[in-house]
C-alpha positions, 0 to 999 in steps of 0.5 A, spaced: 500 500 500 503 506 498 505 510 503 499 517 500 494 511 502 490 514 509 487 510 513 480 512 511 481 509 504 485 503 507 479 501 511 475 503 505 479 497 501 480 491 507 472 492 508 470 493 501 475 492 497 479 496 490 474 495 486 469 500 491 474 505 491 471 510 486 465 510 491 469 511 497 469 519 498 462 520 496 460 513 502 465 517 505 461 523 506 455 520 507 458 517 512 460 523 516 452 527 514 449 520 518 454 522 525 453 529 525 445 529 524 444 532 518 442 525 513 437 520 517 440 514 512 443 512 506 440 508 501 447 504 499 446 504 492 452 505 490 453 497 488 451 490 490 456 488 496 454 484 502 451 488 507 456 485 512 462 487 510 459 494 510 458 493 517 464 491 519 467 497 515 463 502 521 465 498 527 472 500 524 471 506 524 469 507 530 474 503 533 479 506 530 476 514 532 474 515 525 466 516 527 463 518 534 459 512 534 457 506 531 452 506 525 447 501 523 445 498 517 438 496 516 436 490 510 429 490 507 430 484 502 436 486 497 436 493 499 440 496 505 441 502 509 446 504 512 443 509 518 443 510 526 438 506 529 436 510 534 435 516 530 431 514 526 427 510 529 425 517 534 425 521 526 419 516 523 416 514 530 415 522 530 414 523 523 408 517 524 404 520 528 404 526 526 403 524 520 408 529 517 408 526 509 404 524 504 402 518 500 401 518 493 398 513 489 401 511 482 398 504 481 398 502 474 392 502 472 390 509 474 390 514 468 393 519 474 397 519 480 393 520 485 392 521 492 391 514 497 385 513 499 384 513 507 383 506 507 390 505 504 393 510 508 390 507 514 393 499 511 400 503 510 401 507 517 400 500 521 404 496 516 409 502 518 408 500 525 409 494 524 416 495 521 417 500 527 416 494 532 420 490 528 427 494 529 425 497 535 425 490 538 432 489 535 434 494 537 434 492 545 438 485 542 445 487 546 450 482 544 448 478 538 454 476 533 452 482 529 449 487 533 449 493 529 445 489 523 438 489 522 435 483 518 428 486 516 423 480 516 418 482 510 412 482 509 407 480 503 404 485 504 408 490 504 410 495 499 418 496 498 418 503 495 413 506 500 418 502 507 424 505 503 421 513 503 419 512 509 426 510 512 430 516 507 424 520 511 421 522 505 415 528 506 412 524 500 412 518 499 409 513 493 404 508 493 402 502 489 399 496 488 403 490 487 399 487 484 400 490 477 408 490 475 408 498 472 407 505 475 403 510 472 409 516 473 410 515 465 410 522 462 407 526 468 409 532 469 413 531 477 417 536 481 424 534 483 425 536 490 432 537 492 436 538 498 444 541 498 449 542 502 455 547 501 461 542 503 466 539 498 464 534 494 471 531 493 474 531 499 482 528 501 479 523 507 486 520 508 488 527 511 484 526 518 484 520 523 479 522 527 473 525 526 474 531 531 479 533 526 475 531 519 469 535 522 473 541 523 478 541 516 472 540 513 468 546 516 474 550 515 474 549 507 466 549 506 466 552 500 458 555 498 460 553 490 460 546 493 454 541 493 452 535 497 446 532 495 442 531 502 435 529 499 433 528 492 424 526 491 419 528 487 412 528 486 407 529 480 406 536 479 397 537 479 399 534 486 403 540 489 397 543 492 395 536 496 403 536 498 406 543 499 403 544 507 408 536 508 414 539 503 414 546 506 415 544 514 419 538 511 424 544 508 423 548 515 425 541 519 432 541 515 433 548 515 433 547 523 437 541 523 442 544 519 443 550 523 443 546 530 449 542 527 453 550 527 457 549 521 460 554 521 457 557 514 450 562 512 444 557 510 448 552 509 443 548 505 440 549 499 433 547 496 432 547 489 425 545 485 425 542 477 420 541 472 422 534 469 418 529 465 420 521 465 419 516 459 419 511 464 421 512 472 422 505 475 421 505 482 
């Protein structure tokens, strides 16, 4: 290993590999939003890797003073989100029963998305619920072989895109019946939302060996030219009126976090909205 390679890329590689290096910045920067509060989870899409591996590589850090704790990874299915457990149970908790999000409905047989109707908000809600218990209930499991893995037990019922919204902390979410294999988003006008924070995309993690010192370097060179993506959704445009009151104290709700966290720059996340048509959107 050359002598340029910092311990961050080199926990990167023991864990996950060389051929992940091309993700390792952009993990590593999520990594850190998570720690610091500002990103309640990670939808790890970068590619197919096993999720253990990625929990192993957390427990590093934080063994190595790399991260101020232990982060979490949570499987539904194929998928896996990376997260700190207890925070986001007490944000989707919260968001539940305040009922801080709306569902749409984009099943394809509907000539337009729509919004659900109030006995298939009342079916999503508990199926939530029932999701909520399942890793509150893990979560009081000390010392099992993987503590911080979350092997989500599905069920049939259960649509995955709504569970993946919900856990991203989306305030709007999508809906559909499973019994149909397409969506009716095709060609719909929708509002893409996006979130971003001014820190530097490309950052040399190798420079800092402890998350004290990375959190105050990189404060320091936080640059408002420089975006990090926090949050991405969109939602068809003829519902806006129906969504706006959730996106609006969605935005005051991460304005508020991000100012909390003090990092040292004015208005530190940007928000923006586009007009986007899609010949196919798969979700």
């Amino acid at each position: 290993m050359s002598a340029e390679c910092g311990e961050w890329k080199s926990k990167m590689r023991k864990h996950l590999g060389k051929p992940f290096q091309k993700h390792y910045d952009s993990l590593m920067m999520d990594i850190i939003l998570i720690c610091i509060g500002l990103k309640p989870s990670l939808l790890f899409d970068y590619c197919f890797i096993d999720p253990i591996k990625v929990v192993h590589l957390l427990e590093d850090l934080h063994k190595s003073g790399m991260t101020t704790l232990v982060l979490d990874v949570v499987v539904l299915g194929q998928d896996f989100f990376i997260t700190d457990i207890n925070v986001l149970l007490k944000a989707m908790n919260k968001n539940l029963k305040l009922k801080s999000f709306s569902l749409i409905d984009v099943t394809g047989n509907l000539e337009q998305p729509r919004a659900v109707t109030e006995e298939i908000e009342t079916t999503v809600c508990r199926q939530i619920g029932d999701l909520l218990i399942q890793l509150d209930q893990k979560s009081h499991l000390p010392g099992i072989p993987e503590e911080h893995f979350y092997n989500v037990d599905l069920q049939e019922e259960w649509n995955l895109s709504t569970m993946f919204g919900f856990l991203l902390c989306y305030p709007v979410i999508y809906w559909f019946d499973s019994k149909y294999q397409s969506n009716c988003l095709s060609l719909v006008p929708l509002l893409l939302h996006r979130a971003y924070l001014k820190l530097p995309l490309h950052v040399n993690y190798d420079l800092f060996k402890t998350f004290e010192e990375f959190a105050n370097k990189l404060l320091k060179k936080a640059n408002p030219r420089d975006l990090k993506i926090l949050y991405s959704f969109s939602f068809p445009e003829q519902l806006n009126s129906v969504v706006e009151i959730h996106v609006q104290n969605w935005i005051k709700y991460v304005q508020k976090k991000s100012l909390a966290v003090e990092l040292g720059v004015n208005d530190p996340v940007v928000f923006d909205r586009t007009h986007v048509v899609e010949k196919e959107i798969i979700l």
